[in-house]
C-alpha positions as CSV (number, residue, x, y, z in Angstrom):
1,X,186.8,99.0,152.5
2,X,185.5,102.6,152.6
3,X,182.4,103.8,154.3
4,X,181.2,104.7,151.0
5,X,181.2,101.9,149.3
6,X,179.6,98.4,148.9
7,X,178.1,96.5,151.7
8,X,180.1,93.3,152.2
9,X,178.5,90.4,151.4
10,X,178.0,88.4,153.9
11,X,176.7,84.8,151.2
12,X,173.7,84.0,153.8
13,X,170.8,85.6,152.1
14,X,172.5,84.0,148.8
15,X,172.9,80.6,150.4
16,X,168.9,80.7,151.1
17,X,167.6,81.8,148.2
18,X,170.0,78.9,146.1
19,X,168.5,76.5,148.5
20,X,165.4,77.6,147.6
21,X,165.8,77.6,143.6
22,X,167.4,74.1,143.9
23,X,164.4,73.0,146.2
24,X,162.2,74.3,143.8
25,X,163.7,72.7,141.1
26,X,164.1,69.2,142.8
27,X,160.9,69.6,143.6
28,X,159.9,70.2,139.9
29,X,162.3,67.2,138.2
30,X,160.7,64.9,140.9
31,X,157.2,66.0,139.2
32,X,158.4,65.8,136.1
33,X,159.8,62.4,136.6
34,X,156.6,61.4,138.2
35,X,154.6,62.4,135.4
36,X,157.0,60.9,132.5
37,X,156.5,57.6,134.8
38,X,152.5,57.7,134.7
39,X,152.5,58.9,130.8
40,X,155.2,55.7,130.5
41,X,152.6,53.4,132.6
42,X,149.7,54.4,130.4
43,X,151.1,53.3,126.9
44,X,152.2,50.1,128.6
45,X,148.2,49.5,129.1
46,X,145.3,48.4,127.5
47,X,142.5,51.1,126.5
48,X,140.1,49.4,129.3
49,X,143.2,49.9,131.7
50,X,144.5,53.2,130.9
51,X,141.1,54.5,131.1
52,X,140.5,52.9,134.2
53,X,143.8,54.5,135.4
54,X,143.0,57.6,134.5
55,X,139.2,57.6,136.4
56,X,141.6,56.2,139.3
57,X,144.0,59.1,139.5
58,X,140.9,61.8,139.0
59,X,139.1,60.0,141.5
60,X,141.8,60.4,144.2
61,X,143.2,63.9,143.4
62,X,142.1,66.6,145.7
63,X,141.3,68.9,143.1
64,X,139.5,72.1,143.2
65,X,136.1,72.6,143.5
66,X,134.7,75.4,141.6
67,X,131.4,75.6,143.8
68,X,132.5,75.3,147.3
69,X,132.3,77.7,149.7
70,X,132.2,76.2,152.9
71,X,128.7,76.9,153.2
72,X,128.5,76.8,157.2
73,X,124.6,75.9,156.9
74,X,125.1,73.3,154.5
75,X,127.4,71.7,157.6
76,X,125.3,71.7,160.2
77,X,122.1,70.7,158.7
78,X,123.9,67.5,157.5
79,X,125.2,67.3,160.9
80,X,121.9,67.9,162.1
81,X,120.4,65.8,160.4
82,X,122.2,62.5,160.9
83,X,122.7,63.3,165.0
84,X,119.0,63.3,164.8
85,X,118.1,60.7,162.3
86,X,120.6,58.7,164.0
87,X,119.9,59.3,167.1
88,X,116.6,58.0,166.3
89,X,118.1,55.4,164.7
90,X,120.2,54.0,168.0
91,X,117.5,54.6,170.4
92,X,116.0,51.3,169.7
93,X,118.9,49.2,169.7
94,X,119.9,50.8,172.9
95,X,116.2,49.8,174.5
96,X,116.1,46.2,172.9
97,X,115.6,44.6,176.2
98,X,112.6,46.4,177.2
99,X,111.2,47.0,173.6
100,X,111.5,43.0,173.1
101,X,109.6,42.6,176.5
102,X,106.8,44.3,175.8
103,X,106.0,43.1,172.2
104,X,107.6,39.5,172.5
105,X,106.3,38.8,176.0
106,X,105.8,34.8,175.3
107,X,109.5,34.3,174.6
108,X,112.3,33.9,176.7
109,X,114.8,36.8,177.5
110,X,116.9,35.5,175.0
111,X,114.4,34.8,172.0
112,X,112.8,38.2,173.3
113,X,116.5,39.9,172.6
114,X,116.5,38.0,169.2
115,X,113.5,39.0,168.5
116,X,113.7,42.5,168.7
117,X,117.2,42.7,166.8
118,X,115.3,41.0,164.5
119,X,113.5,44.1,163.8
120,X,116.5,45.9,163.9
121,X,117.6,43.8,160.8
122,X,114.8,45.1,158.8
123,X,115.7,48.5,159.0
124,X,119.2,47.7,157.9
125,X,117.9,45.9,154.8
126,X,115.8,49.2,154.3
127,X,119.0,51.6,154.3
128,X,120.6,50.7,151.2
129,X,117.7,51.1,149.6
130,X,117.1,54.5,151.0
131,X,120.3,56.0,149.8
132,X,119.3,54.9,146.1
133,X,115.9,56.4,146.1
134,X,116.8,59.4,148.1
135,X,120.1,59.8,145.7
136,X,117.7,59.8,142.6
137,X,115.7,62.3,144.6
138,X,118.4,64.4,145.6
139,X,120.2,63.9,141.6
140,X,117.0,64.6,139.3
141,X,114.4,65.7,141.4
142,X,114.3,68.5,144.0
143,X,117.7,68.9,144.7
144,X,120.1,68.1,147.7
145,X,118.4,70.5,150.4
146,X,114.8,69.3,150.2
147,X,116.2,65.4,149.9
148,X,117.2,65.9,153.4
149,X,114.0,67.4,154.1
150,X,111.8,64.8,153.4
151,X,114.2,62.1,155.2
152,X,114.0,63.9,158.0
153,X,110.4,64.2,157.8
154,X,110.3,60.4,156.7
155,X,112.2,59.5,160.2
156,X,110.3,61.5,162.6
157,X,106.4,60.3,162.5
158,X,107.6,56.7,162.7
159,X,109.8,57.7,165.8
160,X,106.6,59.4,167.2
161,X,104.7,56.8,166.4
162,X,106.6,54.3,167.7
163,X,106.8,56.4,170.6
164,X,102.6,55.5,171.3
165,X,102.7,52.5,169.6
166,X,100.5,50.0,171.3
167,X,102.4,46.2,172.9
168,X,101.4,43.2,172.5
169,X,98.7,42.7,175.5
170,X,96.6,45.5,173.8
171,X,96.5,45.1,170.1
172,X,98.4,41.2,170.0
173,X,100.5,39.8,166.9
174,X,99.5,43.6,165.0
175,X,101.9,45.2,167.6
176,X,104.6,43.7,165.9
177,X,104.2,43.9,162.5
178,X,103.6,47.4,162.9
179,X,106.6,48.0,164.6
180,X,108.9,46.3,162.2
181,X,107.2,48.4,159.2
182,X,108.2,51.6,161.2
183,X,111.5,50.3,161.7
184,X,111.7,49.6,157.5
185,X,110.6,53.7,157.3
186,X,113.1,54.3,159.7
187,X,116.1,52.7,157.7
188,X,115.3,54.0,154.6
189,X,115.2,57.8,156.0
190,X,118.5,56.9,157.6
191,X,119.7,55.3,154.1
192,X,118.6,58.7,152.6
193,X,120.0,61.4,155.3
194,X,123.6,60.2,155.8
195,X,124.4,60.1,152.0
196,X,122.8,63.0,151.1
197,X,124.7,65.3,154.2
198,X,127.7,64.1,152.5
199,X,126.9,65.5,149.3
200,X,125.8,68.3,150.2
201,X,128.2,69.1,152.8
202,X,131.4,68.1,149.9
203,X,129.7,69.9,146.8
204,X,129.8,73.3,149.2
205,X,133.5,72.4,150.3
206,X,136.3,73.9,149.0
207,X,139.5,71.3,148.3
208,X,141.9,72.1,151.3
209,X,138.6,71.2,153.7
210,X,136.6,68.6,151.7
211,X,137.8,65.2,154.4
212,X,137.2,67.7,157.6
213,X,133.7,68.4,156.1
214,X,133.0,64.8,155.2
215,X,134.7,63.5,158.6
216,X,132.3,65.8,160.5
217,X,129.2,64.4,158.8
218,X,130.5,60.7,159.6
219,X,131.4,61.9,163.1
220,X,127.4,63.4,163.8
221,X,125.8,60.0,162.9
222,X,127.8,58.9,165.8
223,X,127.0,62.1,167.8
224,X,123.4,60.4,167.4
225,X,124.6,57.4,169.7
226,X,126.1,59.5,171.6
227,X,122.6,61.5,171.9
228,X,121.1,58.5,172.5
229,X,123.0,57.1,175.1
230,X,123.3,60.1,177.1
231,X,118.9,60.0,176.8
232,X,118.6,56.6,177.9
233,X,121.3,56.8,180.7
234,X,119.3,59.7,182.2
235,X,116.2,58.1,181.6
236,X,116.9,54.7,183.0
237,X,118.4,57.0,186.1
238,X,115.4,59.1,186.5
239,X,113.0,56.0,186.3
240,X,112.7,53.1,188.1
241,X,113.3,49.3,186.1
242,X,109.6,48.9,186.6
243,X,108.6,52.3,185.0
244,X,111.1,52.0,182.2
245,X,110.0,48.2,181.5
246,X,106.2,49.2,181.1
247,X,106.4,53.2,179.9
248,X,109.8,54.8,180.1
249,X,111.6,53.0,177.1
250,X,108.6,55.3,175.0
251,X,110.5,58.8,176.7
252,X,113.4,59.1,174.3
253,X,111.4,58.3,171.2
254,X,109.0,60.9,172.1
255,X,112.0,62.9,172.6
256,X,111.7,63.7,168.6
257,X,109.2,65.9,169.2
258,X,112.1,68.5,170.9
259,X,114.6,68.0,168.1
260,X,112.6,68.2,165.0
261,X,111.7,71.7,165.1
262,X,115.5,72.6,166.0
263,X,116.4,71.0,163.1
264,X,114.0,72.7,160.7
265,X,115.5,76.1,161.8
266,X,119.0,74.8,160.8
267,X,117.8,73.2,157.3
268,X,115.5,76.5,156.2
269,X,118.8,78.1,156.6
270,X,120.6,76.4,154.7
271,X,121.2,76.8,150.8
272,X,121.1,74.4,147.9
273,X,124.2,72.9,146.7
274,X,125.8,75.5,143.7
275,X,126.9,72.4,141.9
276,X,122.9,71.1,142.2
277,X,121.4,75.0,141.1
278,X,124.2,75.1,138.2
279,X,122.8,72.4,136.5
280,X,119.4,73.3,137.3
281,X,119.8,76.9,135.5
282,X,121.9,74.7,132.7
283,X,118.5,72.3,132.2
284,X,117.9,73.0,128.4
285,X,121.4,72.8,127.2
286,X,121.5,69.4,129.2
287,X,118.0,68.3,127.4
288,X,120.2,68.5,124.2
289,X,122.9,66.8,125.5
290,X,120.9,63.8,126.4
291,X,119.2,63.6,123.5
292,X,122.9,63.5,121.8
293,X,123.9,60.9,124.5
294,X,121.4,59.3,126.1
295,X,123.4,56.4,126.6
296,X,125.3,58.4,129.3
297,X,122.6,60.7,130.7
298,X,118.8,59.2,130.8
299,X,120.3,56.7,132.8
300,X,119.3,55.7,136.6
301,X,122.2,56.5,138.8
302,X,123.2,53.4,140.2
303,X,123.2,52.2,136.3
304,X,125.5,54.9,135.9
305,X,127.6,53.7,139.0
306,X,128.1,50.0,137.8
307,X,128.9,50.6,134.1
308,X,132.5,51.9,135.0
309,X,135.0,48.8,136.2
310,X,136.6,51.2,138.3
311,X,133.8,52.1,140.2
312,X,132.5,48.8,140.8
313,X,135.5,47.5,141.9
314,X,135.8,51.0,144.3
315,X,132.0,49.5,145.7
316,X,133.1,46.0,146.3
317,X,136.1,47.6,148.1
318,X,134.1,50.0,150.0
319,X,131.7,47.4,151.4
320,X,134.0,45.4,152.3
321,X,135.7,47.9,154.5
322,X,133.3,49.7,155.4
323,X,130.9,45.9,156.3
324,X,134.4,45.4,158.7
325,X,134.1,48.7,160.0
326,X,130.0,48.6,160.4
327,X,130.0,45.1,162.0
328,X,132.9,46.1,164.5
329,X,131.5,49.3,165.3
330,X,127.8,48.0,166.1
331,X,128.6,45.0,167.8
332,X,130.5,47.6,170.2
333,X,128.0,50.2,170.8
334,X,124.9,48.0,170.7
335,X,125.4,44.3,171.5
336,X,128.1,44.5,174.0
337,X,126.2,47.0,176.3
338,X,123.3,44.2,176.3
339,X,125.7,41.2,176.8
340,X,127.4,43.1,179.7
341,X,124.1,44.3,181.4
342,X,121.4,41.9,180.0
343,X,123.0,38.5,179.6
344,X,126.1,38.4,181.8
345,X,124.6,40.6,184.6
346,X,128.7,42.2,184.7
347,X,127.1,45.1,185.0
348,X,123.8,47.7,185.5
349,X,122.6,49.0,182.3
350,X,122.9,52.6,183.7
351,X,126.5,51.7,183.9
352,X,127.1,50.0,180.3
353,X,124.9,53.1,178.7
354,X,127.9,55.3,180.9
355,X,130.8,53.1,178.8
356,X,129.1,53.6,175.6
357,X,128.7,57.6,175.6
358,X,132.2,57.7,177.1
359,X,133.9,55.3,174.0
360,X,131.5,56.7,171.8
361,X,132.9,60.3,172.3
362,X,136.5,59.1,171.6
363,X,135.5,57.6,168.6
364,X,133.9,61.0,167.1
365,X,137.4,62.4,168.2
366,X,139.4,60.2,165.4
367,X,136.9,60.6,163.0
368,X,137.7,64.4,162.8
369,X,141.3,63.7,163.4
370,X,141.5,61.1,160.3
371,X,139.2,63.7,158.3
372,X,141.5,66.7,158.8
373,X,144.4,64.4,157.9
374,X,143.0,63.3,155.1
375,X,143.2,67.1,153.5
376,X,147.1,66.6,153.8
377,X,147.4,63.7,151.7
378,X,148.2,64.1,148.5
379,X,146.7,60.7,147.4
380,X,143.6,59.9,149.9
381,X,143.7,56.1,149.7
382,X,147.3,56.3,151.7
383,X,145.0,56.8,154.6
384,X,142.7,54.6,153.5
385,X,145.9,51.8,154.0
386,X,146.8,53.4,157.3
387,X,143.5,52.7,158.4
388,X,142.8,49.2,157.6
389,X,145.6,47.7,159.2
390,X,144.4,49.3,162.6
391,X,140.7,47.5,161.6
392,X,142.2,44.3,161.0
393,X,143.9,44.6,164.7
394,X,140.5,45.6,166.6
């Protein structure tokens, strides 16, 4: 061939670009397929079951949200937040031994330990509660940002309190009491802050980082053990037994008094969910609306939340996962450090606090890990199946 005429064609840029063309269009006969399947399993249904399918599929697609932005504030004043509130939160359970001493002193060490998990119950009972009222707060009242104001506000006088609270040899069987009604304020702040940081934190999130920004919110409520084993390691290092037994255990409650204002910086920086503000500025037209539908709008939220049979059945699903995953994770980071130290003398409870912030720190590492995989899934519950089996194992 001459100089002057055509290139030669050597097929590789034309072998590519078929590959890619019949890629594409597997690719698009495989959705197509997919979706002729779905359409074919929805006429197969009942209404109640197709439109409990369709809430299903909507639920677990990531699709795009119009609002996020990955608001950086928005992420670290729910992190904030629940390494604080939970940090609060942990310091007790972490201190049982000694708290137990000083307002249980007639009991044994073992009633004394019972006793003051006892308390530790009431708070729980409170948490549930908490995330209703603060979610109605956060819904219909003052929006998402100043929800988590007030639980954070609602945590930290009781944690100061508790922190100059009186025992049992000064002020007798009113010690008590008192202490388990500032553990019930305690609960339902805790109730409040960790569902609303995840609101907040996924209603400013854009769809390729909504499980990172949820996974990093999970992973700061157990940055507050991890905060609160690091305080009470150095504590009960600092101090001697005697010291931390009559005074000491008070330090890392008092230690409140150093985080809170930290945390206010990060929250007065932060801005209100778009998603929240849009239907603020949107108020009249939604007055008409519920006055057309009040059926579907004047309604409490958690009225809202049981009416649908898919969500209830996601709720019974979720608790029981997530009552697995609670029970596993508590009796790890709280009761076993006490069994080791406490009860089976394996151990000092410098050393067993040591254990905890070091177990505790892997943990927060898979919790980031799972959440950035998540955001790779198409359909989220597939990780949600990963996971369990490894639950079931543990």
């Amino acid at each position: 061939m001459s100089a002057n005429g055509p290139p030669p064609l050597t097929g590789k840029p034309h072998i590519e670009g078929m590959s890619t063309v019949i890629q594409n269009d597997e690719n698009s006969q495989q959705q197509s397929s997919s979706n002729n399947q779905n359409d074919q399993e929805l006429d197969n249904m009942t209404e109640a079951e197709r439109s409990m399918r369709e809430e299903e599929l909507s639920f677990y697609s990531n699709s795009k949200n119009e609002y996020g932005d990955d608001n950086i504030w928005g992420l670290l004043s729910g992190v904030g937040g629940n390494i604080y509130e939970w940090y609060d939160f942990a310091v007790y359970g972490l201190l049982a031994p000694e708290i137990g001493a000083c307002f249980f002193p007639d009991a044994s060490r073992e009633l004394q330990l019972i006793n003051s998990f006892g308390v530790y119950l009431a708070a729980f009972l409170m948490r549930p509660l908490g995330a209703i009222v603060f979610g109605e707060i956060g819904d219909r009242l003052v929006g998402r940002k100043n929800a988590l104001v007030f639980s954070i506000l609602l945590i930290t006088v009781p944690s100061i309190l508790m922190g100059m609270l009186p025992v049992y040899a000064t002020w007798g069987i009113v010690s008590p009491i008192l202490l388990v009604l500032l553990r019930m304020a305690q609960g339902l702040s805790v109730g409040g802050q960790l569902a609303g940081s995840y609101v907040l934190s996924i209603e400013q999130s854009s769809s390729r980082s909504r499980g990172f920004r949820g996974s990093i919110c999970d992973a700061s409520s157990i940055g507050g053990f991890l905060l609160a084993s690091a305080v009470t390691t150095i504590t009960r290092s600092i101090l001697s037994e005697e010291q931390v037994n009559v005074w000491g255990w008070r330090v890392p409650f008092l230690f409140s008094l150093i985080l809170a204002p930290a945390l206010y910086y990060i929250v007065s920086h932060t801005e209100e969910s778009k998603l929240w503000e849009q239907g603020a500025e949107n108020k009249e037209t939604e007055e008409i609306i519920r006055e057309q539908e009040p059926a579907s709008h004047d309604t409490p939220a958690v009225v809202d939340l049981l009416s649908s049979p898919f969500r209830r059945r996601q709720l019974i699903g979720m608790i029981g996962v997530l009552s697995a995953q609670s029970s596993s994770f508590y009796t790890l980071f709280l009761w076993t450090p006490v069994y080791l130290s406490e009860l089976r003398g394996i151990m000092t409870e410098q050393e067993a606090d040591l254990i905890n912030f070091f177990v505790i720190g892997l943990q927060i590492f898979f919790v980031i890990f799972a959440g950035r995989m998540s955001d790779t899934f198409p359909h989220r519950m597939d990780l949600v199946r990963i996971g369990l089996p490894g639950i079931i194992v543990a």
